[in-house]
Every structure is written in C-alpha cells, then in structure tokens.
ZAZADO-746281 format. One record per residue (C-alpha): x, y negated, z; residue number from 0; residue in three letters. Coordinates in nm, 4 decimals, padded with zeros to 6 digits. Layout:
BEGIN
u X v Y w Z nr NUM rest ala
...
END
This chain:
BEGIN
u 00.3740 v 00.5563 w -00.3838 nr 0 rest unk
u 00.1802 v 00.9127 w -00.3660 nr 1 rest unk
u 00.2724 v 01.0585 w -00.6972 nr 2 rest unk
u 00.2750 v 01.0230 w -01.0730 nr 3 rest unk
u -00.0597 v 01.2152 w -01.3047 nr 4 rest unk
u 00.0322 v 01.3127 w -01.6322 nr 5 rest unk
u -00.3094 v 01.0949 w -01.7620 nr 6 rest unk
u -00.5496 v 00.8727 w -01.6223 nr 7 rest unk
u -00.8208 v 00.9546 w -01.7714 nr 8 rest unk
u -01.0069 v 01.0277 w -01.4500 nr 9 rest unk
u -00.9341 v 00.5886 w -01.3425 nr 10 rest unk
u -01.1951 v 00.3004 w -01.3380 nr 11 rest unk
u -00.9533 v 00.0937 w -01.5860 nr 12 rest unk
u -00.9249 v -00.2887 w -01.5843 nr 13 rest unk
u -00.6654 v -00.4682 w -01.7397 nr 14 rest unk
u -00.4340 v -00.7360 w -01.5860 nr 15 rest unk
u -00.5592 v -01.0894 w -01.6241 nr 16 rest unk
u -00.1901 v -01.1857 w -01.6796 nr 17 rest unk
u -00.1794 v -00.9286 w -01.9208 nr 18 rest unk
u -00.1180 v -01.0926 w -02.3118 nr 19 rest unk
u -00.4096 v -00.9958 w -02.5317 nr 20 rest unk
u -00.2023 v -01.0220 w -02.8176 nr 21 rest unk
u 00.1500 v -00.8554 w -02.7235 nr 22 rest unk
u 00.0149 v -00.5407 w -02.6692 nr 23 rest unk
u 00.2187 v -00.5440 w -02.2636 nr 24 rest unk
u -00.0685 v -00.4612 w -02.0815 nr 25 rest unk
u -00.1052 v -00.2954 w -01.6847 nr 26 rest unk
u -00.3820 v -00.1554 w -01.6374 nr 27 rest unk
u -00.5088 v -00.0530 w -01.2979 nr 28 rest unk
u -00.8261 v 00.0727 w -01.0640 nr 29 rest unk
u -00.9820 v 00.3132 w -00.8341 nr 30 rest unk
u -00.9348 v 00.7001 w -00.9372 nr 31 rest unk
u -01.2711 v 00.8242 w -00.9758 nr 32 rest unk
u -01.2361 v 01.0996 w -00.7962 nr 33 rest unk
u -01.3108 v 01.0403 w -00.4826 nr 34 rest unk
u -00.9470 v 01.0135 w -00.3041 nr 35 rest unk
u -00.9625 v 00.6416 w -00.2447 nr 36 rest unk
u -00.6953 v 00.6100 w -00.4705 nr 37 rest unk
u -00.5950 v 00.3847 w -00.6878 nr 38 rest unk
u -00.3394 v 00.4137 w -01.0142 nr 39 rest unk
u -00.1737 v 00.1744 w -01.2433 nr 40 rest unk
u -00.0321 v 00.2505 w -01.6021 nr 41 rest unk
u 00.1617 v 00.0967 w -01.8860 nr 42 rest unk
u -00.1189 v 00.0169 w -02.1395 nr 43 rest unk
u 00.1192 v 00.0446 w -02.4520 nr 44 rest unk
u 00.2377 v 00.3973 w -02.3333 nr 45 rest unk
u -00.0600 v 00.5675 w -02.1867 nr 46 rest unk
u 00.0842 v 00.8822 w -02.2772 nr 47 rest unk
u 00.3279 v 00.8685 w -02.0204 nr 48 rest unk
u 00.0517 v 00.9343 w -01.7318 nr 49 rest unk
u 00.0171 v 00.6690 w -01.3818 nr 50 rest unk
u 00.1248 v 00.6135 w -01.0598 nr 51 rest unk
u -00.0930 v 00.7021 w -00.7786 nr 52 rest unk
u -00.0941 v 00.4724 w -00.4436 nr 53 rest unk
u -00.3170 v 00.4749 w -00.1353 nr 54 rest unk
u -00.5678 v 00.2891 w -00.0280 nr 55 rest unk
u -00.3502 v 00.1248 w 00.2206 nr 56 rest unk
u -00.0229 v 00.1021 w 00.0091 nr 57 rest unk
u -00.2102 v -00.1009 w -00.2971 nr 58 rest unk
u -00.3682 v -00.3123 w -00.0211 nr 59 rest unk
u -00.0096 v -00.3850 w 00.0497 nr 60 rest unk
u 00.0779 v -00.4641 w -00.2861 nr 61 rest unk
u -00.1942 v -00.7216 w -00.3575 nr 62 rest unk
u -00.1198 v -00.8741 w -00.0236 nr 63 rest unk
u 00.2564 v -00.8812 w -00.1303 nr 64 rest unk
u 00.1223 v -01.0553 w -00.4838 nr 65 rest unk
u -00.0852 v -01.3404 w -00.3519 nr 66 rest unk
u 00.1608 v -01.3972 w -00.1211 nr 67 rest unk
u 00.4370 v -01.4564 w -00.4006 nr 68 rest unk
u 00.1356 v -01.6336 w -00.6306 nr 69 rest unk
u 00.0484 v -01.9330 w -00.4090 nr 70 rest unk
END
C-alpha cells in the first residue's frame, strides 16, 4: 500500500459490482486523476475518512489475487 489521502476527491470513482445497492456497504475504487498511475479505494458509507493509495503494480496484484480466489 503507498499511503492513506485524507479525501478522494481527486479519483475516477466506480463502485463495486458486488457492492449492495440497497445496504448502503459500498467500495468504491479507480485511477487517481492525477497523473501518478495510482489507484485508491474507499469505504463508500464513510467517505469522510479519506482512501488508500496503491500502485500501479500493487492493485494489479490485487485483482490478480481476486480472480484467482473468484473462479
């Protein structure tokens, strides 16, 4: 993990597909836009609370770890 941003207002923001519309527990996640190849994920009930930041090559290593455990 590279750090933690106190907002994420400067992220390209989608929101999990596994995520329950109706619950209101929601990650969110996507590319920071500026520039750093970077990409963050937040809690979508507690925005507040700021991101985590990951590389381009540790959130490659994430979704690989995820599809492996999906299939």
């Amino acid at each position: 993990m590279t750090g933690v941003r106190p907002n994420g207002s400067d992220a390209d923001w989608h929101i999990s597909s596994y995520s329950s519309s109706t619950s209101g527990d929601c990650v969110e996640a996507g590319p920071l836009t500026d520039g750093s190849a970077r990409f963050a994920v937040r809690d979508s009930r507690h925005r507040d609370l700021g991101c985590l930041t990951f590389t381009a090559p540790e959130w490659a290593a994430f979704l690989a770890g995820v599809a492996v455990e999906d299939s």
